[in-house]
VEXDREN-2710 file (C-alpha; in Angstrom, 1 decimal):
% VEXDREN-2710
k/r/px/py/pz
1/UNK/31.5/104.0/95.3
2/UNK/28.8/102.5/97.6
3/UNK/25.8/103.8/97.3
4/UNK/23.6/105.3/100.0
5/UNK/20.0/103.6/100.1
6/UNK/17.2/104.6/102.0
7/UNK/14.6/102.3/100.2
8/UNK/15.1/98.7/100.4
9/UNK/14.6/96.3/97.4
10/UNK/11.4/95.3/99.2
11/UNK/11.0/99.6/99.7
12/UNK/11.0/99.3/96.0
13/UNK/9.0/96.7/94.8
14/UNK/6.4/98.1/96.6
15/UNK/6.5/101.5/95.8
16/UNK/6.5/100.0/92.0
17/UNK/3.2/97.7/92.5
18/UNK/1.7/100.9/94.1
19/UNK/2.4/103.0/90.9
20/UNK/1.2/99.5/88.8
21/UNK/-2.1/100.6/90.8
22/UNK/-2.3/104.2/90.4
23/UNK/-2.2/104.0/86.7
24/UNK/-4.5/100.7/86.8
25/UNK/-7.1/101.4/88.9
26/UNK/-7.1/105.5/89.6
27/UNK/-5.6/106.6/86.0
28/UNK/-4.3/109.8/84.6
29/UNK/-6.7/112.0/83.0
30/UNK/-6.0/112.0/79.4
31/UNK/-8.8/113.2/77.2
32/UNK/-6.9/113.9/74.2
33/UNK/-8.7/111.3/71.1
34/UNK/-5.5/110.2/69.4
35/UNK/-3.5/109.3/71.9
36/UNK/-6.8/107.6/73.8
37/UNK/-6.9/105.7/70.9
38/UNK/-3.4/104.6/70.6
39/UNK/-3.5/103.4/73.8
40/UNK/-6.9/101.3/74.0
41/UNK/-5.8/99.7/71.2
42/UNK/-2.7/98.7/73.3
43/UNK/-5.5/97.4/75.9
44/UNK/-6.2/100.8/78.0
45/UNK/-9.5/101.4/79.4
46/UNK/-11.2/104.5/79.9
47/UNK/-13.2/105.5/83.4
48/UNK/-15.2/108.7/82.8
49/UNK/-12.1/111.3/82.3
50/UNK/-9.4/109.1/83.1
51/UNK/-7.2/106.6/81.3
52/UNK/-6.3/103.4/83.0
53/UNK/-2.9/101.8/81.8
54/UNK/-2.7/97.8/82.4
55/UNK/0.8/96.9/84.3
56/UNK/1.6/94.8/80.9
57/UNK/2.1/97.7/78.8
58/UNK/3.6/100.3/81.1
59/UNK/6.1/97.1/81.6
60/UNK/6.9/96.6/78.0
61/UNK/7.4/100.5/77.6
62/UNK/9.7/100.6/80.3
63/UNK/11.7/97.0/78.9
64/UNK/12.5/99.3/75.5
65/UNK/13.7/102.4/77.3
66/UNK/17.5/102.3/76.5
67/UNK/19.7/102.7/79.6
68/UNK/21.7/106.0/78.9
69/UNK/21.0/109.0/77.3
70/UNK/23.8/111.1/75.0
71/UNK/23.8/114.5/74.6
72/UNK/26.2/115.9/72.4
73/UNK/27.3/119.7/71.8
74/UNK/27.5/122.1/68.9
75/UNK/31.7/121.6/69.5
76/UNK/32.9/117.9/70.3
77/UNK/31.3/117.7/73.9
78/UNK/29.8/114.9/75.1
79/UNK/28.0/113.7/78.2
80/UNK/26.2/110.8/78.5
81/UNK/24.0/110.1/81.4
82/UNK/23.7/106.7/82.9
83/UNK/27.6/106.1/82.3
84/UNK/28.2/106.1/86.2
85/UNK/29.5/109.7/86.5
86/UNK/27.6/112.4/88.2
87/UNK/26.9/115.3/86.0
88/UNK/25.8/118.7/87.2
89/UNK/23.8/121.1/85.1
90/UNK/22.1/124.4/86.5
91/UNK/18.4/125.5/87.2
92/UNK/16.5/126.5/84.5
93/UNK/13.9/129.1/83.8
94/UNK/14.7/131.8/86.7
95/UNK/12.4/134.6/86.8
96/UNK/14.8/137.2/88.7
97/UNK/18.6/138.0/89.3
98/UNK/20.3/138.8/92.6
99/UNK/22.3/141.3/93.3
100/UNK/25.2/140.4/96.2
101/UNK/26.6/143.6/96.1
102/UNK/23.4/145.6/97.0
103/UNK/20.8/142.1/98.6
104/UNK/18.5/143.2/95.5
105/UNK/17.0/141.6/93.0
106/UNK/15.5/142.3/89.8
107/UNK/13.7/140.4/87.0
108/UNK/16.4/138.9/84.5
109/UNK/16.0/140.2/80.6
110/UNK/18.1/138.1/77.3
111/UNK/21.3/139.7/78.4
112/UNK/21.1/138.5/82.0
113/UNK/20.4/135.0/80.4
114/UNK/23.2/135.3/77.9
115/UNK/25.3/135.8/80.1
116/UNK/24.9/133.0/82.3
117/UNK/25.2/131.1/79.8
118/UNK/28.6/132.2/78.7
119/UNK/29.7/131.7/82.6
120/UNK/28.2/128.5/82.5
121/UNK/29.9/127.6/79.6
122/UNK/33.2/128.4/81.4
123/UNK/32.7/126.6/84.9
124/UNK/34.5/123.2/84.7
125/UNK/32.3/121.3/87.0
126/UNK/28.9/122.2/84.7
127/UNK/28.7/119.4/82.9
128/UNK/25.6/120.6/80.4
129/UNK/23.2/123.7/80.5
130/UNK/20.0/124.7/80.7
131/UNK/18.2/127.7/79.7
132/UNK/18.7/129.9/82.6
133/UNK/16.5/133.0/82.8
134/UNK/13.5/133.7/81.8
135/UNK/13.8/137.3/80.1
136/UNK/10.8/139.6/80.9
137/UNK/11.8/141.4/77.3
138/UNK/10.2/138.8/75.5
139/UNK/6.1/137.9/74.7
140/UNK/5.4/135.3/77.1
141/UNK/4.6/132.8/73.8
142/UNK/7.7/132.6/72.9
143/UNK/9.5/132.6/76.5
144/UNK/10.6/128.7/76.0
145/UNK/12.1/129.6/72.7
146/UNK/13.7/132.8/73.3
147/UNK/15.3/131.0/76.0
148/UNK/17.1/128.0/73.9
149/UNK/17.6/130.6/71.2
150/UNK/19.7/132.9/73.4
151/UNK/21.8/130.0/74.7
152/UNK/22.9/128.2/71.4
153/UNK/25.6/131.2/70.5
154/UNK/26.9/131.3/74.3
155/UNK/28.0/127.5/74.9
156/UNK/29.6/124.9/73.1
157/UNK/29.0/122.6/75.8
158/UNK/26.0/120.4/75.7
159/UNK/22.4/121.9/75.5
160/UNK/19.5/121.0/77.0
161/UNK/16.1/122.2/75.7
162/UNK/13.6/123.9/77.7
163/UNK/10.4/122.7/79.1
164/UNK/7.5/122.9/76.7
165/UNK/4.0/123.0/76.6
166/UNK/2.6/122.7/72.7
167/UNK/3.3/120.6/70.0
168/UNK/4.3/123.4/67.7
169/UNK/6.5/125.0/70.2
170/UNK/8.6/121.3/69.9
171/UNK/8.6/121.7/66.2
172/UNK/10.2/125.2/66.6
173/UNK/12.8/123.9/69.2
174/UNK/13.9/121.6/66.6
175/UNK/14.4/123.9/63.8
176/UNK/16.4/126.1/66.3
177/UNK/18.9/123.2/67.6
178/UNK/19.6/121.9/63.1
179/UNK/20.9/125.4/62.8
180/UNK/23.9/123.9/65.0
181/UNK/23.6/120.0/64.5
182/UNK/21.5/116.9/64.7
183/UNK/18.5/117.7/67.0
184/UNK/18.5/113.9/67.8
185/UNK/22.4/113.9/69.2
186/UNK/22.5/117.6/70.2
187/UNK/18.7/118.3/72.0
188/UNK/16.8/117.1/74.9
189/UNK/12.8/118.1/76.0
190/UNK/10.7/118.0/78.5
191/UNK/7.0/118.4/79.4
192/UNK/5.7/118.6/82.8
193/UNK/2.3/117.0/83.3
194/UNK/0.2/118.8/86.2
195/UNK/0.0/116.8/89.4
196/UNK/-1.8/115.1/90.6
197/UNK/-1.9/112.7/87.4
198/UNK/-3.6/115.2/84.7
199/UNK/-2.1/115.5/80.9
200/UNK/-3.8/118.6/79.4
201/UNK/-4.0/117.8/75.4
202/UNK/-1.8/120.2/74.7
203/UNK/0.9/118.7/76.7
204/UNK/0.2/115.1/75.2
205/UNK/0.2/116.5/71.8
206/UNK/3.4/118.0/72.9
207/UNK/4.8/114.5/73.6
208/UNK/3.8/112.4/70.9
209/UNK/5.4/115.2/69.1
210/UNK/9.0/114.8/70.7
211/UNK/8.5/111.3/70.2
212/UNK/8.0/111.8/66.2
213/UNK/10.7/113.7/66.4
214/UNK/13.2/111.2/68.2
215/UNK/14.1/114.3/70.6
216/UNK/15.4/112.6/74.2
217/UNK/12.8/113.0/76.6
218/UNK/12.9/113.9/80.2
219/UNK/8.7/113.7/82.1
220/UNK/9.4/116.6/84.3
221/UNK/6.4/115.8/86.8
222/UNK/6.8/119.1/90.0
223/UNK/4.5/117.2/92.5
224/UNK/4.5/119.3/95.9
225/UNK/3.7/116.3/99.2
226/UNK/1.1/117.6/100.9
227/UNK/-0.5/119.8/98.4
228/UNK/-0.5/118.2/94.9
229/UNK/1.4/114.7/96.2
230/UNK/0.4/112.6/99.0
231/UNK/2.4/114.0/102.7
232/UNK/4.2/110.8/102.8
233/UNK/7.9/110.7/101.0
234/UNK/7.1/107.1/99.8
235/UNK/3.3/107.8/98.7
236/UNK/4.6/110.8/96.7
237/UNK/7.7/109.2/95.2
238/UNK/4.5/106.9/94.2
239/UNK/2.4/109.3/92.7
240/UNK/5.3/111.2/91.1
241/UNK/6.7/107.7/89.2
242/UNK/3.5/107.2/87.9
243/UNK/3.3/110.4/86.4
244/UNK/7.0/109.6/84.7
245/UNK/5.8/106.1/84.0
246/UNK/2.4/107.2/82.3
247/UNK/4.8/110.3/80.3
248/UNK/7.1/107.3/79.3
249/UNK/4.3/105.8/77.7
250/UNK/3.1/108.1/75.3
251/UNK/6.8/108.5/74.3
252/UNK/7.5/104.8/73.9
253/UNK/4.1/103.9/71.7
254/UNK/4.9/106.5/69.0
255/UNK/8.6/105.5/68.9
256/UNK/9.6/102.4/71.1
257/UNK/13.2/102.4/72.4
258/UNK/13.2/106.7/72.6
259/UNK/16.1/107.8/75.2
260/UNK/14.3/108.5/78.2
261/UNK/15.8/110.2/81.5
262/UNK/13.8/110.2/84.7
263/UNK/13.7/113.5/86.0
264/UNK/12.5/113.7/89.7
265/UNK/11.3/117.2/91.2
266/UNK/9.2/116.4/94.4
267/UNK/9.5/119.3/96.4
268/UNK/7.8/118.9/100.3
269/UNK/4.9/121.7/101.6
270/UNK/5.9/124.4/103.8
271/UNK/3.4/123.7/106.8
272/UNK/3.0/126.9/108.1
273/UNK/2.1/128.6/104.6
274/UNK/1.0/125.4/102.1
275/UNK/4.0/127.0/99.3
276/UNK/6.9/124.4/97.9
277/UNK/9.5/124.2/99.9
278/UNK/13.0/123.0/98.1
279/UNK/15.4/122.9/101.6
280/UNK/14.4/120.9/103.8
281/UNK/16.0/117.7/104.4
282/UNK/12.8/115.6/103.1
283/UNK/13.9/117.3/99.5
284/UNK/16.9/115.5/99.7
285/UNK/15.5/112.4/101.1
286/UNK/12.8/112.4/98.0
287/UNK/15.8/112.9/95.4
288/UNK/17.3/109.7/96.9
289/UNK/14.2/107.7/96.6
290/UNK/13.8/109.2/93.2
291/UNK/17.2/107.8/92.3
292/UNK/16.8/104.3/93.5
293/UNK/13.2/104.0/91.7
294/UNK/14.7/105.0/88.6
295/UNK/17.9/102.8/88.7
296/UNK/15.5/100.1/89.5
297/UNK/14.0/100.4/86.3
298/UNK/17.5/100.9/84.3
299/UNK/16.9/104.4/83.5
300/UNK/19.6/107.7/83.8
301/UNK/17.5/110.0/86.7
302/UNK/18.1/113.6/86.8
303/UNK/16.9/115.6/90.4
304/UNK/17.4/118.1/92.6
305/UNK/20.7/119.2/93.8
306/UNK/21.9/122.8/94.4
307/UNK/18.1/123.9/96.2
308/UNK/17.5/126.3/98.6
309/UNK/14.4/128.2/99.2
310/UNK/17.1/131.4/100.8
311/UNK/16.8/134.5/99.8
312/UNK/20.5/135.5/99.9
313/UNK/23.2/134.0/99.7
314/UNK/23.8/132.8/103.4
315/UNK/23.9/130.3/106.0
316/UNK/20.6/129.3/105.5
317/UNK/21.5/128.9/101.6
318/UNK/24.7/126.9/102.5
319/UNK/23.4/124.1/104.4
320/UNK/20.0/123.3/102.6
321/UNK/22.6/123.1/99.4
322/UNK/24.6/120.7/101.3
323/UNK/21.3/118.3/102.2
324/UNK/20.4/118.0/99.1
325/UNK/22.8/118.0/96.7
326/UNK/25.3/115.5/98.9
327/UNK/22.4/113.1/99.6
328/UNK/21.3/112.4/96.3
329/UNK/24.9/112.2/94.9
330/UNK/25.6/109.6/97.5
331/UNK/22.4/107.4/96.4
332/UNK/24.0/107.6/93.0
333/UNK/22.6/109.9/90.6
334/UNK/23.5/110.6/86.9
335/UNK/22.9/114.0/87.1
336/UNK/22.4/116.8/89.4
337/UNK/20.4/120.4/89.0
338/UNK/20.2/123.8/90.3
339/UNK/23.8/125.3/89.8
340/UNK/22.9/129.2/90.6
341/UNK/19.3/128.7/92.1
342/UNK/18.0/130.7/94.8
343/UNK/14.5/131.2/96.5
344/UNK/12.9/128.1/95.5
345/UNK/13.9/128.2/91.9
346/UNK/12.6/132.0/91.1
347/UNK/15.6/133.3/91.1
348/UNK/19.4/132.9/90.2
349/UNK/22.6/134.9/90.7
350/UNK/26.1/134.5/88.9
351/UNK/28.0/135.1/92.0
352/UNK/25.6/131.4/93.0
353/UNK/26.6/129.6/90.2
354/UNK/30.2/130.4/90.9
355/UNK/30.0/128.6/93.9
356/UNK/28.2/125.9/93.2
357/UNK/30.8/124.7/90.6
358/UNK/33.5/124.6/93.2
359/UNK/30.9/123.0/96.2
360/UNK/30.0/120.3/92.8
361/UNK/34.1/119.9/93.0
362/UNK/33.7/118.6/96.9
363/UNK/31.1/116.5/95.8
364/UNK/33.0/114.5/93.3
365/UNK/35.3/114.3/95.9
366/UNK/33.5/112.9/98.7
367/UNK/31.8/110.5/95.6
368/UNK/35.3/109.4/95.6
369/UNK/35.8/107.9/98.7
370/UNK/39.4/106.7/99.6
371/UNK/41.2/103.9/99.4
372/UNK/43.1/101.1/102.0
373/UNK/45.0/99.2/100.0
374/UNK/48.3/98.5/101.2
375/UNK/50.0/101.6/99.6
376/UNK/47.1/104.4/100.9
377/UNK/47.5/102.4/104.6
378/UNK/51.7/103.5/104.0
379/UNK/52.7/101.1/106.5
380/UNK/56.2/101.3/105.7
381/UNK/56.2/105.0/104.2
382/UNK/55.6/105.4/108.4
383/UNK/58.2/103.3/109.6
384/UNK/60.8/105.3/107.6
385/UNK/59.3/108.6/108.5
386/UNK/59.7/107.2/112.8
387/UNK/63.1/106.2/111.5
388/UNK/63.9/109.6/110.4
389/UNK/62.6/113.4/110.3
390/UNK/59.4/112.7/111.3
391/UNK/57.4/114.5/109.2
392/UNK/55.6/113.1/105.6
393/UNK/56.0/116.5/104.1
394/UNK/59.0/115.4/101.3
395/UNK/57.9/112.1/101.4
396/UNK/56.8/110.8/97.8
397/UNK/53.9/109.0/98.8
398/UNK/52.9/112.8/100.0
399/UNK/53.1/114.0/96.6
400/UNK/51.8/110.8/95.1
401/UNK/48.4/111.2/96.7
402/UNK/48.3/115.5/96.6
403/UNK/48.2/114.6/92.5
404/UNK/46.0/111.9/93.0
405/UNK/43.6/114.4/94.5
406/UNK/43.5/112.6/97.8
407/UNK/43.0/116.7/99.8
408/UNK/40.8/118.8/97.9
409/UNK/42.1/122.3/96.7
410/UNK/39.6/125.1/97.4
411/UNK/39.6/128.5/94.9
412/UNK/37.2/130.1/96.8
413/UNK/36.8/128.8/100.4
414/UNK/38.8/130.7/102.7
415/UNK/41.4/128.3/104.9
416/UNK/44.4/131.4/105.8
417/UNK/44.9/132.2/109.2
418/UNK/43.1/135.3/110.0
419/UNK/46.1/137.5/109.7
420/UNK/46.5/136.5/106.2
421/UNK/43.0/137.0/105.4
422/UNK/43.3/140.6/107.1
423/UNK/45.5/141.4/104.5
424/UNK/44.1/140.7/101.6
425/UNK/40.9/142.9/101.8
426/UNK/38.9/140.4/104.6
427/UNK/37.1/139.2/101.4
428/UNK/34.1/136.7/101.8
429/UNK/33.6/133.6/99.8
430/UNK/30.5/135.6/98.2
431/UNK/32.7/138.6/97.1
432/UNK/35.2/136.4/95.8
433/UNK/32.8/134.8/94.1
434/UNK/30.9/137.9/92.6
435/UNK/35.0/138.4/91.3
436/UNK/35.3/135.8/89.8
437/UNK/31.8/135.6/87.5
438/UNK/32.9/139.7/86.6
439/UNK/36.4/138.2/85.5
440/UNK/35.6/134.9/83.5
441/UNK/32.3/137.6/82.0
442/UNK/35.4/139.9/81.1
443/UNK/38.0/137.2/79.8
444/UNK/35.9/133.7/78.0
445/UNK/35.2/133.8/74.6
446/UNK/32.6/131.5/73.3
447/UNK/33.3/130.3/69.8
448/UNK/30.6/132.3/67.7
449/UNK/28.2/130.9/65.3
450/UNK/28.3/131.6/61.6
451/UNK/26.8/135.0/60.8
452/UNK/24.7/133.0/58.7
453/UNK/23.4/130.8/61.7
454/UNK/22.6/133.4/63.7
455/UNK/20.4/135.2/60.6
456/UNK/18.4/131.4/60.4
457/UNK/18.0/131.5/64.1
458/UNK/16.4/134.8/63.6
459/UNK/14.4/133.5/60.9
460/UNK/12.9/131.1/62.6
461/UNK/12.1/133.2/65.6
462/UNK/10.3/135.9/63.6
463/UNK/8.2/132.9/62.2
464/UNK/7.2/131.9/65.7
465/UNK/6.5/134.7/66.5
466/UNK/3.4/135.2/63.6
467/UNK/2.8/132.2/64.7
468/UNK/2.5/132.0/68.3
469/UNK/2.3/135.3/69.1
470/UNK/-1.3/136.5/69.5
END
């Protein structure tokens, strides 16, 4: 596949030296002792609150970063990013559910999130899942790790772990994912440092701890342009690599050659109201940049995909999809997010992830491309068609490239004459949908855990929760 590139290699180098000067000359603030001291060793410098990082060591960080990440599954599944598939995965940590039938929406509890999970786990085109929901009947402490401990019995596809905040909270994620398997092969964490270019101790202590831990790491940096970001695309694709870059770093000196994924999530300012806006086209544009920075450095990237800041499931929710989860996946991502999001990421519905699965299906597609070698330009398949009835219908070169997958096959989209659709109810795309999440919710069984692996999961919650609970 080409790629699509809207940054040049000149586009990129410069965007690079940029960051080399961010974290040189501005810093991060970092006040946390140990890992100061780690890193002045290394040849850091501090400047009142902030930590400068010389270009020599975030370079040597970067040269041990391995070029894929693998995440493996309770059952046999695999996916590995960085193997030059696209992978899909949906939005995690939802406050609220939509309701299609009645435009409502309401906040999600651990059933809601158990249950996408399970219809996750059924949808052929998610490739991993996250944590979808999170469930308002749970303390707040333990939100993160309710979250991964109500998705382990509802998949068997490959798991990643929630965003966290505290160093104990990663130590309690890990306990949870060797009930099921390795935590090295079978879990994946991030922490989000607070833009612009701030790491709170507790989230550096939580990073040096997945980095003890050997847990694949993904810096989650949610920079807003024009609020928390510089206005400009390139100058917040900047801001936001350094943020990655200086995450990467306190990963790397604690264990050098850590897998590392570059996650992207630079959303653009609404300028009539200052809030984060995930649908415009500059989204899209970003996740592209955000792509090519981090191929340039080797690394798997994960960004936006299925956004939308919509409400319902509508026009409006249709084409802001399209911008920016075909964009990205043309500049070559490994992985894509947001299967089921809604309203900027606050809220999820299952008839949404539905569809996204079979809109990921049209994206593989058009990753595809086609062909012109001398059979797909059927030359000669025309001259016998002239020759004869005319038509390529029977033809097997027809049914050669239908198997090949050269025409898509919708499930959901409607393509029937309107006489046809008349007659079988006048059904939208959204209420087939809705169907189809009640039905697979109805029919897939997930392969359940070991009554004895559910009582340690248990365990361990009620121990987080003396311990984290106030």
């Amino acid at each position: 596949m080409k790629q699509l590139c809207f940054l040049s290699e000149n586009d990129l180098e410069a965007i690079h030296r940029a960051t080399l000067r961010i974290l040189g000359e501005i810093g991060v603030i970092l006040t946390h002792a140990g890992a100061r001291q780690m890193l002045t060793d290394l040849g850091a410098s501090i400047k009142h609150d902030r930590l400068l990082l010389p270009p020599a060591l975030v370079e040597d960080c970067l040269a041990k970063c391995p070029s894929q990440v693998s995440l493996s599954s309770r059952s046999t599944k695999t996916s590995i990013l960085g193997d030059g598939a696209l992978h899909f995965h949906n939005l995690g940590g939802a406050r609220d559910i939509f309701d299609p039938d009645s435009n409502q929406k309401r906040y999600a509890t651990r059933q809601d999130l158990r249950d996408a999970t399970r219809l996750l786990d059924a949808l052929d085109h998610c490739t991993s899942i996250t944590p979808f929901f999170t469930p308002i009947d749970v303390p707040g402490e333990l939100m993160s790790l309710a979250m991964y401990r109500e998705a382990i019995p509802n998949t068997t596809k490959p798991l990643h772990g929630p965003g966290l905040q505290t160093a104990p909270e990663v130590r309690v994620a890990v306990q949870l994912a060797e009930v099921v398997g390795d935590p090295a092969k079978i879990l994946t964490l991030s922490v989000s440092p607070v833009s612009p270019l701030t790491f709170p101790d507790h989230e550096v202590e939580a990073i040096l701890e997945i980095a003890r831990q050997g847990i694949a790491f993904g810096p989650l940096p949610c920079p807003t342009g024009g609020t928390t970001a510089p206005c400009s695309i390139s100058g917040a694709i900047a801001q936001q690599n350094a943020e990655v870059l200086a995450s990467l770093v306190l990963a790397q000196i604690v264990r050098p050659s850590l897998p590392v994924f570059y996650c992207g999530r630079l959303a653009m300012m609404e300028p009539r109201t200052g809030i984060s806006i995930w649908g415009g086209p500059e989204l899209g544009l970003a996740s592209a940049g955000t792509v090519q920075m981090a191929h340039r450095y080797g690394l798997p990237v994960d960004v936006y995909g299925f956004s939308t800041n919509s409400l319902l499931t509508d026009v409006q929710n249709g084409f802001e999809r399209a911008l920016n989860a075909v964009i990205p996946a043309l500049a070559g991502a490994d992985e894509l997010s947001g299967i089921g999001e809604m309203e900027a990421g606050v809220m999820g519905s299952l008839a949404q992830m539905v569809l996204d699965n079979e809109f990921a299906g049209s994206i593989q597609r058009l990753r595809k491309g086609f062909s012109a070698d001398e059979q797909a330009l059927a030359v000669d398949v025309l001259s016998e068609v002239m020759n004869g009835p005319r038509n390529f219908l029977a033809e097997k070169h027809t049914v050669r490239y239908l198997r090949a997958g050269e025409i898509s096959i919708a499930k959901l989209a409607e393509r029937s004459p309107w006489e046809a659709w008349e007659k079988g109810g006048k059904l939208s795309m959204l209420q087939r949908a809705q169907a189809e999440a009640e039905k697979i919710l109805r029919q897939s069984q997930v392969p359940p855990l070991e009554d004895v692996q559910n009582q340690e999961l248990d365990r361990i919650m009620a121990a987080a929760t003396k311990q984290l609970v106030g």
